[in-house]
C-alpha positions as CSV (number, residue, x, y, z in Angstrom):
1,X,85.7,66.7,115.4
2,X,83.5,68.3,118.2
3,X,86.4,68.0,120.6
4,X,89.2,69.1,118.8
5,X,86.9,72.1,117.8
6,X,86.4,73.3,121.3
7,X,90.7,72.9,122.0
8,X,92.3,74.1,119.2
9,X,90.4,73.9,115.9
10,X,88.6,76.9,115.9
11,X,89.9,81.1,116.4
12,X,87.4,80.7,120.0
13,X,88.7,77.7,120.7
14,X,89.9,76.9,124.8
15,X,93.6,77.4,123.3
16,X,93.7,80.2,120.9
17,X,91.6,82.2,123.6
18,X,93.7,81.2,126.5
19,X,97.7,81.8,125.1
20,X,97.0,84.4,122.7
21,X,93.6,86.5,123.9
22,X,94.4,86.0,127.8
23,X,98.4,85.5,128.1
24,X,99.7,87.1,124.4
25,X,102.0,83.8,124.2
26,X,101.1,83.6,120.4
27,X,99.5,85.2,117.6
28,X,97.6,81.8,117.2
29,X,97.8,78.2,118.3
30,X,95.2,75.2,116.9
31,X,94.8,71.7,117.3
32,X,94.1,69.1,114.4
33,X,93.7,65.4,114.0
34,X,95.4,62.9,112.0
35,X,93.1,60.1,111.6
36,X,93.9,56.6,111.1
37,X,92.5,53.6,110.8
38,X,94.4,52.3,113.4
39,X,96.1,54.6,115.7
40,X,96.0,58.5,114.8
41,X,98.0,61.4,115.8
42,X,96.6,64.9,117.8
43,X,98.7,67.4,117.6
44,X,98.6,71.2,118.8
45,X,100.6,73.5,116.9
46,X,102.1,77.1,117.2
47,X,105.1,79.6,117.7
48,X,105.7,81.4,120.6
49,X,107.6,83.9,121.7
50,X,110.8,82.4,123.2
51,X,111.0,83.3,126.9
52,X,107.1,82.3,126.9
53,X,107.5,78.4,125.7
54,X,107.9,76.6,128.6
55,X,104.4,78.5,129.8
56,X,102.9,78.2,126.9
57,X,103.8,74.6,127.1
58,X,102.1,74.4,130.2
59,X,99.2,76.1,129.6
60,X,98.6,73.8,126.4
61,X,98.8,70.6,128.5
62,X,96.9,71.9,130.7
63,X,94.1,72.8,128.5
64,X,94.3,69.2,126.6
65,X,94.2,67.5,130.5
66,X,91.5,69.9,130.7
67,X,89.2,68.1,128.4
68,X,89.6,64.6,129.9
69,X,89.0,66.3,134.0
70,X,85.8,68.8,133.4
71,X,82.8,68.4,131.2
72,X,82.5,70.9,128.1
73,X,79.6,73.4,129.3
74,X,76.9,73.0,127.0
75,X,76.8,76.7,125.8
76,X,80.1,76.6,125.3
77,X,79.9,72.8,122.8
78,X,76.7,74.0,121.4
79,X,78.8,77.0,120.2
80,X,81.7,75.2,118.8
81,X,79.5,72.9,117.1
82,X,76.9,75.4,115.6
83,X,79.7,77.1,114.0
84,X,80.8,73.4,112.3
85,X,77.3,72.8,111.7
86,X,77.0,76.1,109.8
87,X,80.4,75.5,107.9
88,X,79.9,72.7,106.2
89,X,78.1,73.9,103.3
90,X,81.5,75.9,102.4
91,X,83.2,73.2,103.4
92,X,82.3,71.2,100.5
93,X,82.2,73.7,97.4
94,X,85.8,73.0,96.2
95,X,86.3,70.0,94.2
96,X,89.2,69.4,96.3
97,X,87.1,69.3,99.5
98,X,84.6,67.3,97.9
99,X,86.7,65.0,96.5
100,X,88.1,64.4,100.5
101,X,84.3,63.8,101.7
102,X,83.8,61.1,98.9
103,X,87.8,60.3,100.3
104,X,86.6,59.8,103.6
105,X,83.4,57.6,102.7
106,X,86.0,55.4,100.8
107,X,88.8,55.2,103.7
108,X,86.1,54.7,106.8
109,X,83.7,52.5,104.8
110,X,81.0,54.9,105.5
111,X,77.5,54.6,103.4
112,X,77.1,56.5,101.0
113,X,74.1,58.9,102.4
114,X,76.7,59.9,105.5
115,X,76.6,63.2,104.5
116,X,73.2,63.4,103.7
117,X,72.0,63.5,107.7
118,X,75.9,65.0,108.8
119,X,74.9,68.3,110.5
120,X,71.8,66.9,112.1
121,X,73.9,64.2,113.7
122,X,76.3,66.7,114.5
123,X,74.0,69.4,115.6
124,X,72.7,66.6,117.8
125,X,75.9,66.0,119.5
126,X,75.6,66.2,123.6
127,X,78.0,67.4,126.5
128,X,78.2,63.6,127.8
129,X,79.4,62.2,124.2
130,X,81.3,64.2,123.6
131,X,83.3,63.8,126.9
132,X,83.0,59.7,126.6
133,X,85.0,60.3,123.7
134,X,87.5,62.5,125.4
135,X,88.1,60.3,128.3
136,X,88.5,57.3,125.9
137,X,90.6,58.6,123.6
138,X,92.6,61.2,124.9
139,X,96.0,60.7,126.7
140,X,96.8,63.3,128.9
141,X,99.4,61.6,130.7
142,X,101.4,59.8,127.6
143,X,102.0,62.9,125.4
144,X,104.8,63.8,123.3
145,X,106.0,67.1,122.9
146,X,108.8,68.8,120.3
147,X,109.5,72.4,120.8
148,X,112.3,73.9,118.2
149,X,113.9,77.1,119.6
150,X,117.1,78.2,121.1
151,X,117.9,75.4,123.1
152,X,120.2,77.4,125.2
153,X,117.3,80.2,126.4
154,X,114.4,77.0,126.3
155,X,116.0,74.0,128.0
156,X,116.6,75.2,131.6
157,X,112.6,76.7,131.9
158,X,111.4,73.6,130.1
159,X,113.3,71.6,132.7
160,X,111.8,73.5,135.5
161,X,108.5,72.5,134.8
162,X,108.8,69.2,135.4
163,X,106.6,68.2,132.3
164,X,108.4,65.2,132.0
165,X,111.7,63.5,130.3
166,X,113.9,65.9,128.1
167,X,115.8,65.0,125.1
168,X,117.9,67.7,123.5
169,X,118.4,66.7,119.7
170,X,120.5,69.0,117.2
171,X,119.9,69.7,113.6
172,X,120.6,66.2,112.3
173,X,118.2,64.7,114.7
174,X,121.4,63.7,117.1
């Protein structure tokens, strides 16, 4: 949660601030996570203007490689996580979010007090977990990618790159 805070799940996150403050690729770009019991998905998500994609594509991929290559400065963490430390409370006063905590204690088999000690645990969170998750769980070099656009003004930038292996697929997923 601390991770995907500092990439993309917060307005000051590394990828909000870098394609739309710094390069004006996007009006706004997050990350969120997908978990599973086994396997889970980590997907970034925005729209971009169309002759920016292929460097907003790199720019993304760079910060998620990012993550897994440099340690989160402290100030920086202690920021991301003070501000989901100081969220909770609101994050909880809908019967709909409450009724995904008690979801989640259900799903993940956690005790039933979890929540009770949450933000302290969070709040307690350190630089060097934090990155022991990241470079255990993040994959950096086996990502997936799907841009929609106007394959004829995308492909040939995207292709320049080098990011990888391109597949063009129509509208019928052909």
């Amino acid at each position: 949660l601390a991770l995907n805070h500092v990439l993309g799940g917060a307005v000051s996150s590394r990828l909000n601030t870098n394609l739309r403050e710094k390069r004006g690729f996007t009006y706004g770009i997050f990350s969120g996570l997908d978990l599973r019991a086994g396997a889970g998905a980590y997907q970034v998500s925005s729209e971009v203007r169309t002759n920016a994609t292929d460097s907003a594509l790199v720019e993304a991929i760079g910060e998620y490689r990012r993550l897994v290559s440099e340690p989160i400065p402290d100030p920086e963490l202690h920021g991301h996580v003070n501000n989901l430390v100081s969220g909770f409370p609101s994050s909880v006063q809908t019967v709909q979010a409450l009724t995904n905590r008690i979801d989640a204690l259900t799903v993940w088999g956690l005790p039933v007090d979890f929540y009770a000690t949450y933000r302290e645990r969070l709040a307690a969170l350190t630089a060097d977990e934090v990155r022991r998750v990241a470079t255990s769980r993040l994959t950096p070099d086996n990502l997936i990618i799907v841009v929609a656009g106007d394959v004829a003004k995308i492909e040939a930038p995207i292709r320049a790159r080098n990011l990888g292996q391109v597949e063009v697929w129509d509208a019928n997923g052909n």
